[in-house]
N, C-alpha and C positions, 0 to 999 in steps of 0.2 A: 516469463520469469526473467528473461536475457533483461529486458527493458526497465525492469523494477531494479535489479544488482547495478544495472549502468546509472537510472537516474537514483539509488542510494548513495554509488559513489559521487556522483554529480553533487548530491547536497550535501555528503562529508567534507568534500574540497572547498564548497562554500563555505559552510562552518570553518574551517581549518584556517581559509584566507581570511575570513574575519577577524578572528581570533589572532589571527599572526597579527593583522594590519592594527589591529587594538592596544594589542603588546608591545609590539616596537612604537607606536604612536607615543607610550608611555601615559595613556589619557585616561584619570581616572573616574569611570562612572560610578555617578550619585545616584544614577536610574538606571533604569532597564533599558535595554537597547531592544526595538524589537522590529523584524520582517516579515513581511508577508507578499508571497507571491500568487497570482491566480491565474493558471493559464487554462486555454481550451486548443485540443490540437485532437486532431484523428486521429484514430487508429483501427488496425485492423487485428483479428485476434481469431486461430482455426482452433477450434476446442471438441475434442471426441464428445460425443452425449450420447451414453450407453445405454439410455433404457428407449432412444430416438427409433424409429424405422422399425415399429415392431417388436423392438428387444432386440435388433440385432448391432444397433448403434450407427450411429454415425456422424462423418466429419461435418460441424457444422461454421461458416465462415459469418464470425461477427463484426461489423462496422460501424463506426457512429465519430461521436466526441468525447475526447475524455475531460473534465474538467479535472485539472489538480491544485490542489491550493497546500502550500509550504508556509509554514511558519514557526520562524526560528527568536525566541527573546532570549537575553542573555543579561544576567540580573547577578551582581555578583560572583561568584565562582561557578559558578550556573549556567548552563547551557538548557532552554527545554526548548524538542522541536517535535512538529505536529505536522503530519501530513495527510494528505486527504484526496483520495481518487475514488470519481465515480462517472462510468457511462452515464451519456447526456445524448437520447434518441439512436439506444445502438439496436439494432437488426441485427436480423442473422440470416441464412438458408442454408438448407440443408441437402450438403454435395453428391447425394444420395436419392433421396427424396424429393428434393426441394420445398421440404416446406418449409414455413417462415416462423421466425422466433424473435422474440424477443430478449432482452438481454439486460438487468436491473442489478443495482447491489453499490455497495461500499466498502473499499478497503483506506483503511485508518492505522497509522501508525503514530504513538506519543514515544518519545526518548527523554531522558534527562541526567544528564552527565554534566560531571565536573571540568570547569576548564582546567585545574590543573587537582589532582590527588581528591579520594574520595570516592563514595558509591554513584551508581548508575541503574537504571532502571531502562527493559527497552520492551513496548507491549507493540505487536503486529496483530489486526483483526480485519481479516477476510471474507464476506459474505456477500455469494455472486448466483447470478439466478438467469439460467437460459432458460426460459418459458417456450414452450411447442403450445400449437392449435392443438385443441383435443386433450385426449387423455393420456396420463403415462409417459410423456414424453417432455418431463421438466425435468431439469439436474439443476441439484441446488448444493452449493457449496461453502461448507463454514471454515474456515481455520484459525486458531486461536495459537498464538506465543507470546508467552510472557518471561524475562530471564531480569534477572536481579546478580547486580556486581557489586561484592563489597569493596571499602575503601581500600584492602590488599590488593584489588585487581582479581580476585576469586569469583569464580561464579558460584556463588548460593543459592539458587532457585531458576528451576526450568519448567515452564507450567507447557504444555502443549494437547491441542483439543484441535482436532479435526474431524469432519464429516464430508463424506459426498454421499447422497440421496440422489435417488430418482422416486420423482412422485408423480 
């Protein structure tokens, strides 16, 4: 989670330096401006899975690739930005048992803000899947938030849906 709050601030600073360097440029766009990043980088990730080892749980350590893909257009007073992370060949073992998992899924966020005054819209969808050999031993995990800002700056709307399964 530490990693997700660091690289969100990471893309608000990029937004923010855009946005600055657009403003004082004084340059006015007739089109969308639009970015896109793809990166692939490791990572490591220790996730309890409580229905692993019997039902009694355990630490299981996942490794692979993450692909992320950022994309930010900015279209008139408009900001929409779209991100996208998904394990790419991640593993797992389990520090307990050692057995071997798998680890599948996508987490997607869309935002769309106003560069200056105005509503804003921010959806975050999380759906992550450590698979175990055998039975009973997958944890599948969904999160869903959705928040809506009106043009006061008030928040009107907080949708939130989560699940964690063992199947």
């Amino acid at each position: 989670m530490k990693k997700f709050l660091f690289r969100r601030k990471t893309i608000n600073s990029l937004l923010a330096l855009t946005v600055l360097t657009l403003t004082l440029s004084g340059v006015a766009l007739s089109q969308a401006l639009a970015i896109t990043v793809n990166q692939f980088v490791p990572f490591a990730l220790l996730a309890f899975v409580p229905c692993a080892n019997g039902g009694a749980g355990e630490l299981v350590l996942v490794q692979g690739t993450l692909h992320l893909q950022d994309h930010i257009t900015i279209n008139g007073n408009r900001a929409a930005i779209k991100t996208h992370a998904q394990p790419q060949g991640a593993t797992g073992v389990g520090l307990t048992t050692g057995d071997i998992y798998n680890a599948v899924g996508v987490t997607q966020e869309e935002d769309s803000a106003p560069l200056i005054g105005g509503a804003a819209e921010f959806t975050f969808v999380n759906n992550f899947r450590i698979i175990g050999q055998g039975t009973d031993n997958n944890l599948q995990v969904h999160q869903t938030l959705h928040l809506t800002v009106n043009a006061n700056g008030d928040l009107t709307t907080i949708v939130t849906n989560q699940s964690i399964e063992c199947q």
